[in-house]
C-alpha positions as CSV (number, residue, x, y, z in Angstrom):
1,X,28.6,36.1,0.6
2,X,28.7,36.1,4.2
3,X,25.9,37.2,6.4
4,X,25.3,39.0,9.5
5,X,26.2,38.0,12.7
6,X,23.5,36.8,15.6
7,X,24.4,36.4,18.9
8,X,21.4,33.8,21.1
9,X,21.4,34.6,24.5
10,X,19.2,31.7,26.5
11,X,19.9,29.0,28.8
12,X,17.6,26.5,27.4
13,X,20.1,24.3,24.7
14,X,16.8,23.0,23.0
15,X,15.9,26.5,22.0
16,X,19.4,27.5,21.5
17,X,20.0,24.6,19.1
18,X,16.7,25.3,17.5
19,X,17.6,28.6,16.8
20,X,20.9,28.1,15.9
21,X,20.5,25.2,13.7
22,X,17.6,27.3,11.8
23,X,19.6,30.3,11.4
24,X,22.8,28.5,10.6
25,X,21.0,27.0,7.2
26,X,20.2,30.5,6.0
27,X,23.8,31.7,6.1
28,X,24.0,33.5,9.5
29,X,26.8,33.2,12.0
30,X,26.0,32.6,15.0
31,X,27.3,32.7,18.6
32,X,25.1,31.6,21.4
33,X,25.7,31.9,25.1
34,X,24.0,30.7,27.8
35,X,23.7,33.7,30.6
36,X,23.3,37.7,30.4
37,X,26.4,38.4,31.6
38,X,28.2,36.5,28.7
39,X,25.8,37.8,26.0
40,X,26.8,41.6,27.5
41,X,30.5,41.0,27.2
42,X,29.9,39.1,23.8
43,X,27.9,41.9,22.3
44,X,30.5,44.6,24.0
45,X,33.5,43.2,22.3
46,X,32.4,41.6,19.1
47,X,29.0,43.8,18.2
48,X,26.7,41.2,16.8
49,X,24.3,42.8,14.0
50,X,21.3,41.1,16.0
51,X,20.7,39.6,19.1
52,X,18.1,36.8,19.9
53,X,17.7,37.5,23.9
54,X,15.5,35.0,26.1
55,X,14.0,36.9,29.5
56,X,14.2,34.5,31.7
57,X,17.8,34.1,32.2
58,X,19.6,33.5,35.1
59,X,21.8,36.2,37.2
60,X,21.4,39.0,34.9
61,X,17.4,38.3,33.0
62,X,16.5,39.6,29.6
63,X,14.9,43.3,30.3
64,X,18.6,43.9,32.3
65,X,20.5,42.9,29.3
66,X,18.4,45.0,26.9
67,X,18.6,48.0,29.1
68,X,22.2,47.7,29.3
69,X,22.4,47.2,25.6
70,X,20.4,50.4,24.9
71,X,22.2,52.1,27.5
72,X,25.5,51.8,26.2
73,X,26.6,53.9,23.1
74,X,28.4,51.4,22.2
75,X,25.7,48.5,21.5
76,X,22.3,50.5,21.4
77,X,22.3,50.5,17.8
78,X,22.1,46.3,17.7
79,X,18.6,45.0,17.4
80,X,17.4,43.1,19.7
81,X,14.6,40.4,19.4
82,X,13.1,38.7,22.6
83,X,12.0,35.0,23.4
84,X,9.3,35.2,26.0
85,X,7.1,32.4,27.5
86,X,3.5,33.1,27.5
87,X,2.2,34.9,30.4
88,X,5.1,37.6,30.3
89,X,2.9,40.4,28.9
90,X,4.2,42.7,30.7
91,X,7.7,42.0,30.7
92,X,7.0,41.7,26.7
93,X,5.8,46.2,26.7
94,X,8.6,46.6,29.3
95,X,11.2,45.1,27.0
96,X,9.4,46.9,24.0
97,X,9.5,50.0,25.8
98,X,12.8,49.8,26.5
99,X,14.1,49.1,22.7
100,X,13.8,45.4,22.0
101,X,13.0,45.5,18.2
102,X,10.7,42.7,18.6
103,X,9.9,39.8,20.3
104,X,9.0,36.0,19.6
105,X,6.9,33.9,22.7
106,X,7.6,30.6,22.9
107,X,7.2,27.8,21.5
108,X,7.4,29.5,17.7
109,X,8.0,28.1,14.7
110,X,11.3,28.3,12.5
111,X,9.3,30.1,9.8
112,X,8.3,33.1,11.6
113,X,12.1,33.1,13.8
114,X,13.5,33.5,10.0
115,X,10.8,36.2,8.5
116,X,11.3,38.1,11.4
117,X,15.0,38.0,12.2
118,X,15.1,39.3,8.6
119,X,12.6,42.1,8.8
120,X,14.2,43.1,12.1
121,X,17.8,43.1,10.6
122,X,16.2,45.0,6.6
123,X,14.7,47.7,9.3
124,X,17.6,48.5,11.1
125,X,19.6,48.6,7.8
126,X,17.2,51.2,6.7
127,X,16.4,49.5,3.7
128,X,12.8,50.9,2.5
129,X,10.1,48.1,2.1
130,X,7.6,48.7,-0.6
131,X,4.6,50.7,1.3
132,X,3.2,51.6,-2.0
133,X,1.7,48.2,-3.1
134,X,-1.9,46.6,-2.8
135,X,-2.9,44.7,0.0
136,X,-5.1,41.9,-0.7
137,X,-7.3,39.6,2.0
138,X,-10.0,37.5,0.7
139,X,-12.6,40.4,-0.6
140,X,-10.8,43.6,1.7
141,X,-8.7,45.7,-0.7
142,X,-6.4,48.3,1.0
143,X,-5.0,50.2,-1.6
144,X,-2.3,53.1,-0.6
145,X,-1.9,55.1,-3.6
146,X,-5.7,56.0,-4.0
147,X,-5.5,55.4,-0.2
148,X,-9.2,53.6,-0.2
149,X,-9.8,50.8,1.4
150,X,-12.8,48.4,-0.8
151,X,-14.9,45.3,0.5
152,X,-16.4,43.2,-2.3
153,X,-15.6,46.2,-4.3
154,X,-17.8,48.4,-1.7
155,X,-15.4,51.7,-0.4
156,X,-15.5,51.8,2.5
157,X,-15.4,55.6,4.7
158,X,-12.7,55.3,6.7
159,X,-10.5,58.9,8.3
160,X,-7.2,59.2,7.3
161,X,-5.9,58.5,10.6
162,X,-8.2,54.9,10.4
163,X,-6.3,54.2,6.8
164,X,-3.1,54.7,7.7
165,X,-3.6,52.5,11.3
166,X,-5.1,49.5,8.8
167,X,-2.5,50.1,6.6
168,X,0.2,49.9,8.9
169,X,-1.1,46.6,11.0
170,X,-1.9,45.1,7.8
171,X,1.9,45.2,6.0
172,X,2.7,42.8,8.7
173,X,0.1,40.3,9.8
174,X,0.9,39.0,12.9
175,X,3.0,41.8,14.3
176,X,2.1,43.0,17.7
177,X,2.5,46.8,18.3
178,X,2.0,48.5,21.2
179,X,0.0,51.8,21.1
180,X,3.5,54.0,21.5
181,X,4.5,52.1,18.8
182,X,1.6,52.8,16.1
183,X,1.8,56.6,17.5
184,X,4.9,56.8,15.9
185,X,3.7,55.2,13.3
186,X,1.0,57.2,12.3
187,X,0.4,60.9,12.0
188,X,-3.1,61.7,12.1
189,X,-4.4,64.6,9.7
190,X,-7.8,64.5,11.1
191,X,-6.9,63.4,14.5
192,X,-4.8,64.2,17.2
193,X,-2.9,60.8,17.8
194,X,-2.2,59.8,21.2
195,X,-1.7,56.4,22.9
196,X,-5.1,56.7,24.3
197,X,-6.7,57.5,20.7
198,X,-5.5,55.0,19.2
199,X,-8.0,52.4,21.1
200,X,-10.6,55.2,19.5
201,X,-9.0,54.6,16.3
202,X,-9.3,50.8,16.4
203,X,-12.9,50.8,17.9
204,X,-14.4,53.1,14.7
205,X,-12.2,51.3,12.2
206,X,-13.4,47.5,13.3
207,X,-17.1,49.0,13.0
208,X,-16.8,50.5,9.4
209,X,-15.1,46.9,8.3
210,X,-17.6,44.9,9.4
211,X,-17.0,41.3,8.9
212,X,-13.1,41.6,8.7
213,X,-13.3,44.2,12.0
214,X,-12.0,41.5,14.0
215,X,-8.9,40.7,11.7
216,X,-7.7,43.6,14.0
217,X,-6.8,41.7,16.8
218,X,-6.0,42.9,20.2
219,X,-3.5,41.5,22.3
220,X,-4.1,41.6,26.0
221,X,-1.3,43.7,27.7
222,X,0.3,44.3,24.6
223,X,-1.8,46.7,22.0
224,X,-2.8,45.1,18.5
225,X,-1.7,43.2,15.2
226,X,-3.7,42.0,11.7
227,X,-4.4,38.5,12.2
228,X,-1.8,36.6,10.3
């Protein structure tokens, strides 16, 4: 059975053949170009089900393409994942901001390229992931359906609104979200969530988890991920 198509749009061929060549072995067909101009026409005409976007392209750079992308009736429903070098945190919320589905700094390895291009492409098909099951690290227990959170057994008090941030950080170690991001996210019952609370929110809930407080990880011009 065939499956989706992913356009790469970069002009680096060692990170294009990278990607394809990694994607390729798990059944995906892929089309790769090297410049923003031909990864707009390319998506325009053959509307990929993904598209692997680097930022630094020339002419036309990554946040362009995206914008355009989103823009456009036509193509805002593709995902789109970014490559970024390090040192592009900003460009990395501005792309975020503007849709990108997620994003990928470089160099990364083909493991996480898979688990995420799969993830991005299971969300956007709206198929439900299993929110319901137990969380396990080491002695910290997150358990949704009694929604309590144990450490060596120990319950540990947290809000609702601290749960439901754990819980959702923690269903994807190594996930960066912005703020906006876990706003959506999260409702809070007992707390009026905003992009500012939400640094509230992480402050209280790294105190109450003591030793695995910092497995909430903050990333610098970003907002935060579970350590992976």
């Amino acid at each position: 059975m065939a499956k989706e198509n992913i356009l790469i749009v970069d002009d680096e061929e060692d990170i294009l053949e990278l990607v394809r060549y990694n994607l390729s072995k798990e059944g995906y067909q892929i089309t790769s170009v090297t410049s923003g101009e031909e990864g707009l026409k390319v998506a325009r005409t053959s509307s990929p089900d993904l598209v692997i976007l680097d930022l630094m392209l020339p002419g036309v750079d990554g946040l362009d393409v995206c914008k355009s992308l989103k823009s456009d009736g036509k193509t805002k429903h593709i995902p789109v994942v970014m490559l970024s070098a390090k040192g592009e945190e900003a460009d990395i919320v501005t792309g975020l901001e503007l849709g990108a589905d997620d994003y990928l700094v470089k160099p990364f390895s083909p493991r996480v390229l898979s688990a995420r291009v799969k993830s991005v492409l299971r969300r956007n098909k709206g198929v439900p992931e299993d929110d319901s099951a137990p969380l396990k690290i080491d002695e910290l227990h997150i358990n949704p359906g009694r929604h309590e959170v144990l450490i060596k057994g120990k319950l540990v008090d947290l809000t609702s609104t601290e749960f439901k941030v754990l819980h959702f950080l923690a269903r994807q170690p190594g996930w960066v979200f912005t703020r906006y991001q876990i706003v959506d996210a999260v409702h809070g019952d007992d707390y009026p969530v905003t992009d500012r609370s939400v640094d509230v929110q992480i402050v209280g809930l790294r105190k109450k988890l003591g030793k695995y407080g910092p497995y909430v990880e903050t990333v610098r011009g970003v907002g935060y991920r579970f350590k992976g």
